[in-house]
SEGU-443144 format. One record per residue (C-alpha): y negated, x, z; residue number from 1; chain. Coordinates in Angstrom, 1 decimal. Each point is the difference from the previous one (the first is absolute). Example, Ala and Ser with C-alpha at 12.3 -4.5 7.8 and 13.67 -1.06 7.14 Angstrom:
BEGIN
       c2       c1       c3     n   chain
      4.5     12.3      7.8     1       A
     -3.4      1.4     -0.7     2       A
This chain:
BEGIN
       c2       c1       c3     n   chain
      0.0      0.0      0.0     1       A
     -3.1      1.4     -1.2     2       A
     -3.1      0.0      2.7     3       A
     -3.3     -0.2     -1.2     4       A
     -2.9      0.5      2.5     5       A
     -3.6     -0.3     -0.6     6       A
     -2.0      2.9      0.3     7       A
     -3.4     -0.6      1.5     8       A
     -3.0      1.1     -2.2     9       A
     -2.4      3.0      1.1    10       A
     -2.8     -2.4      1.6    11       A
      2.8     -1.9      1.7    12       A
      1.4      3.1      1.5    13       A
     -3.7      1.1      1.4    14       A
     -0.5     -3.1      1.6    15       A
      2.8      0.3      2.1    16       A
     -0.6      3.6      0.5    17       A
     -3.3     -1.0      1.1    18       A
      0.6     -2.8      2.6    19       A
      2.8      2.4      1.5    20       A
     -2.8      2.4      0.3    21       A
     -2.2     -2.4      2.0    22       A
      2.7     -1.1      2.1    23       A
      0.3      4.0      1.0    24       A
     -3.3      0.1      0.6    25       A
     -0.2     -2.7      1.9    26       A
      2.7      1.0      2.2    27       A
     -1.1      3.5      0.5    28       A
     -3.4     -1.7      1.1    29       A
      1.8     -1.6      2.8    30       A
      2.2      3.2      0.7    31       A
     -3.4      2.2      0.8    32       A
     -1.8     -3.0      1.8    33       A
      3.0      0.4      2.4    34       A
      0.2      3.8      0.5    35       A
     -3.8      0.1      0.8    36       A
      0.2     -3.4      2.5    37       A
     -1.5      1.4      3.7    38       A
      1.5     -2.7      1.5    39       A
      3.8      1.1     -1.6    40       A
     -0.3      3.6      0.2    41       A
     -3.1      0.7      2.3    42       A
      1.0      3.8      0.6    43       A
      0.6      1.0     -3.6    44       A
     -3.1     -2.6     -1.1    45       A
     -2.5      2.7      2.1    46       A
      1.4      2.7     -0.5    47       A
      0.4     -0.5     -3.4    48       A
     -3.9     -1.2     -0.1    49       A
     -1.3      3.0      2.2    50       A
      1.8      2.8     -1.8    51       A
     -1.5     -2.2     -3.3    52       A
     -3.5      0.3      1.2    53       A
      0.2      3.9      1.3    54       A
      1.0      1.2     -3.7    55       A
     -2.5     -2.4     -1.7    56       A
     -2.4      1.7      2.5    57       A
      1.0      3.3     -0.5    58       A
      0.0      0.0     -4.2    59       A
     -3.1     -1.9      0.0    60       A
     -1.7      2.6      2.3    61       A
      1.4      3.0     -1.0    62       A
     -2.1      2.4     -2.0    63       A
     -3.1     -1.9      0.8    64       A
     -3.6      1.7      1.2    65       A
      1.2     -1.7      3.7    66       A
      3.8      1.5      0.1    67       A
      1.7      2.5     -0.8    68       A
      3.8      0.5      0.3    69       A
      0.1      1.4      3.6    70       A
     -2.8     -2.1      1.5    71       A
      1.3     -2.9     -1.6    72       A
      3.4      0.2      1.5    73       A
     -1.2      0.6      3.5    74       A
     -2.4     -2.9     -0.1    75       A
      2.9     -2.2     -1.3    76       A
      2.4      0.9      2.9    77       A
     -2.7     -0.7      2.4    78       A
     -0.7     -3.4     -1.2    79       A
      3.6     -0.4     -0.3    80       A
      0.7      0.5      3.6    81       A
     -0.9     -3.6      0.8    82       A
      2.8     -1.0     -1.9    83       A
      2.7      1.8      2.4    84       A
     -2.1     -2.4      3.2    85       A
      0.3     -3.2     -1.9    86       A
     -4.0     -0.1     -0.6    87       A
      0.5     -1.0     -3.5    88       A
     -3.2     -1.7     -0.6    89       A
     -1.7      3.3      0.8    90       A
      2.2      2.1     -1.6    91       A
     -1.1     -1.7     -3.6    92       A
     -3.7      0.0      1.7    93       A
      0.4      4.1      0.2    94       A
      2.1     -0.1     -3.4    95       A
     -3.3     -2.2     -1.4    96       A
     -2.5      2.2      1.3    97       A
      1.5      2.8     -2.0    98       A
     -0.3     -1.9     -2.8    99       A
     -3.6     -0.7      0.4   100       A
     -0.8      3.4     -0.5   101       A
      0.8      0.1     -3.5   102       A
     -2.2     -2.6     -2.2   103       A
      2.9     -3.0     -0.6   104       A
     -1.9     -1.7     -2.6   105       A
      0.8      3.4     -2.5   106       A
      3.8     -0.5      0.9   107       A
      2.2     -2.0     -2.4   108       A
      3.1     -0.4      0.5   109       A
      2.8     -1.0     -2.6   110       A
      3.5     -1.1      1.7   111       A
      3.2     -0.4     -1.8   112       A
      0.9     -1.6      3.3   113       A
      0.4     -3.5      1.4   114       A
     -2.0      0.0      3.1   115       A
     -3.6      0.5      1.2   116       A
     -0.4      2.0      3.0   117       A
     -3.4      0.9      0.2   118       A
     -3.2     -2.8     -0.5   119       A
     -2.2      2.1     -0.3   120       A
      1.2      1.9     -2.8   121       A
     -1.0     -0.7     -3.5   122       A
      3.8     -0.1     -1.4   123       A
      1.9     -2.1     -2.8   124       A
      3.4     -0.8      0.0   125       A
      0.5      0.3     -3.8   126       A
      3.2     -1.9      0.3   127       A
     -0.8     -2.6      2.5   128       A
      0.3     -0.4      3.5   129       A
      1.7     -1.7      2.3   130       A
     -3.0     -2.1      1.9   131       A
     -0.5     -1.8     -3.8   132       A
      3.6     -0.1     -0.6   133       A
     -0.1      1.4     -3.2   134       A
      1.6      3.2     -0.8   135       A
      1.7      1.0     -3.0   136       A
      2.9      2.0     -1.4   137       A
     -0.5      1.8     -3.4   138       A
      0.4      2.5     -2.6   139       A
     -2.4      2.7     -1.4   140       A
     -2.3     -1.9     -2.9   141       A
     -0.2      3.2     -2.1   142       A
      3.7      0.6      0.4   143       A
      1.7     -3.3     -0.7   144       A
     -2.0     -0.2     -3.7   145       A
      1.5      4.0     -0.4   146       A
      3.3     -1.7      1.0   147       A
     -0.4     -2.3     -3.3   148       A
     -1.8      2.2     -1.8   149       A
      1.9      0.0     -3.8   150       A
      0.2      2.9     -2.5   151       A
      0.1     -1.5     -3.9   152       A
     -0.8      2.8     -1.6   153       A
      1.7      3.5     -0.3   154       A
      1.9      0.6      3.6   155       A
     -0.4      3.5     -1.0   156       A
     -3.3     -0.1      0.2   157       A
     -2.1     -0.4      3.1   158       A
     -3.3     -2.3      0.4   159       A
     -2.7      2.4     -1.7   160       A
      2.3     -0.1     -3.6   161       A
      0.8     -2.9     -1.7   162       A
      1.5     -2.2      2.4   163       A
     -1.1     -3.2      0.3   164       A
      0.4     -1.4      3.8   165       A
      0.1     -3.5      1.6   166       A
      0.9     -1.9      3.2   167       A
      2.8     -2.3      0.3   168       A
     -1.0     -2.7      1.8   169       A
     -0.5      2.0      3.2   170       A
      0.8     -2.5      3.3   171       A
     -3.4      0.5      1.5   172       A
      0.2     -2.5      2.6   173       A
      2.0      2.3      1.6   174       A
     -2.8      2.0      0.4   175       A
     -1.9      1.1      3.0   176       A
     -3.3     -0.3     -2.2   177       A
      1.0     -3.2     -1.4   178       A
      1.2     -1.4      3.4   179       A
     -3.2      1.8      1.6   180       A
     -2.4     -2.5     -2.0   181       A
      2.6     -3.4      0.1   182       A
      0.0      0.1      3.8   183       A
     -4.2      0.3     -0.1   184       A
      0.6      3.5      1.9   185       A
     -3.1      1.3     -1.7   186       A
     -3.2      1.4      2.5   187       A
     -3.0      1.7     -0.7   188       A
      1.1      3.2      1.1   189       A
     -1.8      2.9     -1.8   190       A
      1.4      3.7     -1.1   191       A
     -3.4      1.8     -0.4   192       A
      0.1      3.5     -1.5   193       A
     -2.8      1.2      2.5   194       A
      3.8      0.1      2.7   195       A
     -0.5      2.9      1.9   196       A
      4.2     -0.1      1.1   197       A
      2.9     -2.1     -0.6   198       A
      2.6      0.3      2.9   199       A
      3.5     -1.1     -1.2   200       A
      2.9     -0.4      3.2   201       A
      3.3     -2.3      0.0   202       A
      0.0     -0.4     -3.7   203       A
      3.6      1.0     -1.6   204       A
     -2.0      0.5     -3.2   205       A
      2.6     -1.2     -2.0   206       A
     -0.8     -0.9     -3.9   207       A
      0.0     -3.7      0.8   208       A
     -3.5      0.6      1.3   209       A
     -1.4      2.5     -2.3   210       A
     -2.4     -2.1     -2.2   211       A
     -1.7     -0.7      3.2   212       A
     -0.7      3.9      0.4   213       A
     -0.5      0.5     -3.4   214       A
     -2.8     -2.9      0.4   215       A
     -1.6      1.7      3.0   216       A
      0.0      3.1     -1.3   217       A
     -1.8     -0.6     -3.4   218       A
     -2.5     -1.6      2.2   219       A
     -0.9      2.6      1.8   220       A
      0.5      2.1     -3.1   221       A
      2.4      2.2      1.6   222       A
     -0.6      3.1     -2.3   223       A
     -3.5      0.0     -0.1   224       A
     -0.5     -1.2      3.3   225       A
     -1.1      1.2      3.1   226       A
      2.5     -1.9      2.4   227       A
      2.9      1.5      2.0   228       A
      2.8     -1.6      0.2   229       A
      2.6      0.7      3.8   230       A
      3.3     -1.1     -0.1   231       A
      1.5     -0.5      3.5   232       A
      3.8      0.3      1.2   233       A
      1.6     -0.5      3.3   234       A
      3.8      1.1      1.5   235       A
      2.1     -2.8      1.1   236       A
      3.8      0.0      0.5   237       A
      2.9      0.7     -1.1   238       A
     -1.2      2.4     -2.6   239       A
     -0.8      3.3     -0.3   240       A
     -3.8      0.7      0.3   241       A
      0.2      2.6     -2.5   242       A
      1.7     -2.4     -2.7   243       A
     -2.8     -2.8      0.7   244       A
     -2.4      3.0     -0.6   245       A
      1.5      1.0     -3.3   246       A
      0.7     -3.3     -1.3   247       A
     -3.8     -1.6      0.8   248       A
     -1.2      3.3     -1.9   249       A
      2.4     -0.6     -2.9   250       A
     -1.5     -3.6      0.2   251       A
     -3.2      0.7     -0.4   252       A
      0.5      2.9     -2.6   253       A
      1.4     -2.9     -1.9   254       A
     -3.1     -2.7      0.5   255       A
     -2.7      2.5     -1.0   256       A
      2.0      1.4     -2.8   257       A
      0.9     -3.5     -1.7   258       A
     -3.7     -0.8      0.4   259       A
     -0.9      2.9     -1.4   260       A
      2.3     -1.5     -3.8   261       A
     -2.6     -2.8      0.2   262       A
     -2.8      2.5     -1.1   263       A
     -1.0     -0.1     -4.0   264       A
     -0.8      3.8      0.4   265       A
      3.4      0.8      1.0   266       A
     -0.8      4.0      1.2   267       A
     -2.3     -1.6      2.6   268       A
      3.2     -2.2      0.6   269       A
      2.2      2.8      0.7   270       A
     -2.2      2.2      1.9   271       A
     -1.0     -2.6      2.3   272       A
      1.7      0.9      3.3   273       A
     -1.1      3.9     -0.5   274       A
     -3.7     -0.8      0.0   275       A
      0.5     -3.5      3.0   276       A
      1.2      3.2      1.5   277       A
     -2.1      2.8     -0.8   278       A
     -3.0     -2.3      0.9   279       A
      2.1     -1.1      3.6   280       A
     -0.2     -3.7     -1.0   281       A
      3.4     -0.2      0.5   282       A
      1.7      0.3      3.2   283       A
      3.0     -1.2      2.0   284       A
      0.4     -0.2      4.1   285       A
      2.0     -0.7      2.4   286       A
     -1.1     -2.4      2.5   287       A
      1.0      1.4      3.5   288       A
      1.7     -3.3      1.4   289       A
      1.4      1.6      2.7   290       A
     -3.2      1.3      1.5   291       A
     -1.9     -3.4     -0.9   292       A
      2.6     -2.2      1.3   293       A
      0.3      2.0      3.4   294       A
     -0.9     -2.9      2.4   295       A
      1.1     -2.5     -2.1   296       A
């Protein structure tokens, strides 16, 4: 007995691809709403949300006219000390006044997470948060049409012969751009190329995300620019510190370097990570967790 079966077509297939995804999102919404409940987990909720605030202090003060590293840490550890007495309320008070020191209103801050710790931080959760209930799951814009990109010409070729390219029908709804502007997540935060330093921490800078730094960095005009640019690390457990050095190097070798095939005036694209260095734009530090999480 022959068995025939339908086969759905290719719009049939993303719509059911797409309602699975907002069931996942939806339950993942509810899943972090949980693990961040004070009244479930009141221990892990603070101490979760004080370590939170002493690295946001620390990266947002660091290298400033106020702080340096040193100063910086032993001021943090004294404010921190409240913490170990229960004085929680003055413990952010101390945490705030650090803050204070450095102008907020020149601090932007784009997360990649789901939560808001500080309020009086200029920040954007670029893919949602959980007070609005509207975060999102997606795939790198510039990617996905690569993905579907077609070759009709010569495959011998490459894309400055002959060759005449096209995109298949790329799924974009699956992408964080496209899901970005159908859930209204759009804000009137600015990239201005007068930046004096972008600080990067907790980002796995994975190429999902790269369009995003590709579209900070031709703000600021990387190149030509004047703006550093400090990537931060941290040890954790149950890995080698070393290996976590090596590999957030290796990672952001690779960032700089991809952006750097963006450039039309491709010996500017290849030299770029000599001269971010040669100019010391380009840095990467450890945060010192175990020092700034002493009383903690």
């Amino acid at each position: 007995m022959l068995n025939c079966y339908k086969v759905k077509s290719e719009k049939e297939s993303q719509n059911i691809l797409k309602n699975q995804l907002s069931i996942l999102e939806k339950d993942f919404l509810e899943y972090l709403k949980i693990q961040i409940n004070e009244t479930i987990y009141p221990n892990l909720f603070h101490n979760y949300y004080l370590k939170t605030l002493i690295m946001l202090c620390y990266i947002q003060c660091l290298n400033t006219k106020k702080y340096n590293k040193s100063n910086l840490i032993i001021e943090i550890q004294s404010a921190s000390m409240y913490s170990r007495t229960l004085q929680k309320d003055k413990f952010k008070r101390e945490i705030n006044n650090i803050q204070s020191e450095v102008n907020n209103n020149e601090t932007i801050c784009l997360s990649f997470n789901y939560t808001k710790v500080m309020k009086n931080l200029n920040i954007r959760n670029i893919h949602g948060d959980l007070d609005n209930g509207n975060i999102i799951f997606g795939i790198d814009y510039d990617k996905l049409n690569k993905n579907f990109e077609i070759n009709e010409g010569n495959s011998n070729n490459n894309r400055t012969g002959n060759d005449e390219y096209k995109f298949k029908n790329a799924p974009i709804e699956f992408s964080k751009s496209y899901r970005v502007l159908e859930n209204g997540l759009t804000s009137t935060f600015d990239i201005s190329s007068d930046i004096d330093i972008i600080k990067i921490y907790g980002h796995g800078l994975g190429k999902a995300d790269y369009s995003y730094y590709q579209s900070i960095f031709d703000s600021i005009d990387l190149y030509h620019g004047k703006t550093k640019v400090m990537f931060f690390w941290s040890d954790y457990k149950d890995k080698e510190k070393e290996q976590i050095h090596k590999d957030f190097v290796k990672g952001v070798t690779n960032l700089i370097e991809e952006y750097g095939t963006t450039f039309s005036n491709k010996d500017h694209g290849r030299n770029l990570l000599t001269k971010l260095l040669l100019e010391n734009r380009l840095t990467i530090e450890e945060i010192p967790v175990n020092e700034l999480f002493l009383n903690v």
